[in-house]
C-alpha positions in Angstrom: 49.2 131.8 101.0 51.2 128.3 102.0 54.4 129.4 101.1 54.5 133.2 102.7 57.2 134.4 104.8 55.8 134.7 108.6 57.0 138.0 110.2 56.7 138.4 114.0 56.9 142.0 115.7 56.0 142.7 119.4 56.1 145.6 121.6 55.4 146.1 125.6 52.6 148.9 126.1 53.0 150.5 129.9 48.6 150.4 130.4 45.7 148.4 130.9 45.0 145.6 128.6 40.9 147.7 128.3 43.3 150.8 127.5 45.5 148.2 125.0 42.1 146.5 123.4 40.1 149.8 123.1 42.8 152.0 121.5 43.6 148.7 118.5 39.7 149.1 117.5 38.1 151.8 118.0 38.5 153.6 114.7 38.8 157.3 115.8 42.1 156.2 117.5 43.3 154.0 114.8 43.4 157.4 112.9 46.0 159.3 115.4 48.4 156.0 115.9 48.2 154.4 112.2 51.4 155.7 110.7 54.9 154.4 110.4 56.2 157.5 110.2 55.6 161.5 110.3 54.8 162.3 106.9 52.0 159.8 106.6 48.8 159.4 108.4 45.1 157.6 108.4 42.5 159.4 107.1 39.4 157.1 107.6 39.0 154.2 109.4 35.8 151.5 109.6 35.5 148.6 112.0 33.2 145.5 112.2 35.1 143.6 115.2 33.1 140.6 114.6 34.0 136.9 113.3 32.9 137.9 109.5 33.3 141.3 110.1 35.4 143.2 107.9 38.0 146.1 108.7 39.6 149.0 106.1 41.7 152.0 106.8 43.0 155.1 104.2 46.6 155.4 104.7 48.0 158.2 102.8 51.1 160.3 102.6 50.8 163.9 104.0 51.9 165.8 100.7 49.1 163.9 98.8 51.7 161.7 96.8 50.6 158.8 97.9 47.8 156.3 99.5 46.6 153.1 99.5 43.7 150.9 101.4 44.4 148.2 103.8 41.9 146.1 104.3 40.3 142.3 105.2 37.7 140.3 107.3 38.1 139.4 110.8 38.6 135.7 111.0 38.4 135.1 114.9 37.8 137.7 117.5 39.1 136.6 120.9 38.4 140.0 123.0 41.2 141.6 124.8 43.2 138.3 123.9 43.5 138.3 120.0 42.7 139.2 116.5 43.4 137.4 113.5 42.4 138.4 110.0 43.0 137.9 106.1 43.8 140.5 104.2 42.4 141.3 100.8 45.4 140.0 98.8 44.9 136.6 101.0 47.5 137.7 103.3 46.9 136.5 107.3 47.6 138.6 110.1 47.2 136.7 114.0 47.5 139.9 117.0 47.6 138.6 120.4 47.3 140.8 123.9 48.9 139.1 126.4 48.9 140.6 130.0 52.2 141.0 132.2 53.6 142.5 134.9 55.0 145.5 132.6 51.5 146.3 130.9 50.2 143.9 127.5 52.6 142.2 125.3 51.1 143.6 121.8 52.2 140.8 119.2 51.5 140.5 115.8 52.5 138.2 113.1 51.7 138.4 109.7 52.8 137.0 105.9 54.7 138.7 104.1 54.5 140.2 101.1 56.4 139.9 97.9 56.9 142.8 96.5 59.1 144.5 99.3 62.4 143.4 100.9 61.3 141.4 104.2 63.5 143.9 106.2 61.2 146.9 104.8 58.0 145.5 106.0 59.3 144.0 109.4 60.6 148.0 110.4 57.3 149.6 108.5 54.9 147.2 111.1 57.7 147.7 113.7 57.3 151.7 113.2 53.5 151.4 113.2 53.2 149.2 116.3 55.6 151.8 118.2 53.7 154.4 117.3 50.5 152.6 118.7 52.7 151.9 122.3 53.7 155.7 122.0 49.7 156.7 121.5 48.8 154.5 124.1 51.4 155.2 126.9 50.4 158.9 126.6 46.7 158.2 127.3 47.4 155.6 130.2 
């Protein structure tokens, strides 16, 4: 996808980059944290963190109206640094952990779609990765 839209979001997460790294993969967590908002939430998750290794999550609304599967193939796995993937609809996604003083600088960037408003999918991300900072920060 040449001539996609590249959408950055980022968030700070107040814990331990093995905290940070763990929580992103491990497919049990995935399933409390992957939701952009209240009324929607991850029912099953399946991870092969592997160059090759492919990745799928069941996110569904609450009320049963909804649901779809996101999934890919892991690209390069750079552990506790970054994750980069394609999507199945060719889409890439690059995540990067970064260490600093205030915890890990979670940062993700990713094409865009385009079938929704680039506005729409930068806030739903946004409201995802928040609720991953908000997961984590409660464990630490």
């Amino acid at each position: 996808m040449e001539d996609a839209m590249r959408i950055t979001i980022e968030t700070l997460v107040d814990a331990s980059v093995d905290l940070v790294w763990d929580a992103w993969n491990t497919p049990a967590d995935i399933e409390r944290w992957n939701a952009a908002s209240e009324d929607w939430h991850t029912t099953r998750s399946n991870v092969d963190l592997r160059d090759g290794g492919r990745f799928s999550s069941r996110m569904e609304a609450k009320d049963g109206s909804a649901g779809f599967d996101f999934e890919g193939t892991y690209t390069r796995v750079a552990p506790k640094q970054a994750i980069e993937y394609r999507m199945d609809d060719g889409r890439e996604v690059a995540t990067t952990f970064s260490e600093s003083p205030g915890g890990v600088l979670v940062s993700t960037a990713f094409d865009a779609e385009s079938e929704n408003p680039v506005e729409m999918q930068r806030d739903g991300w946004q409201a995802i990765l928040d609720s991953f900072k908000r997961y984590v920060e409660a464990r630490a």
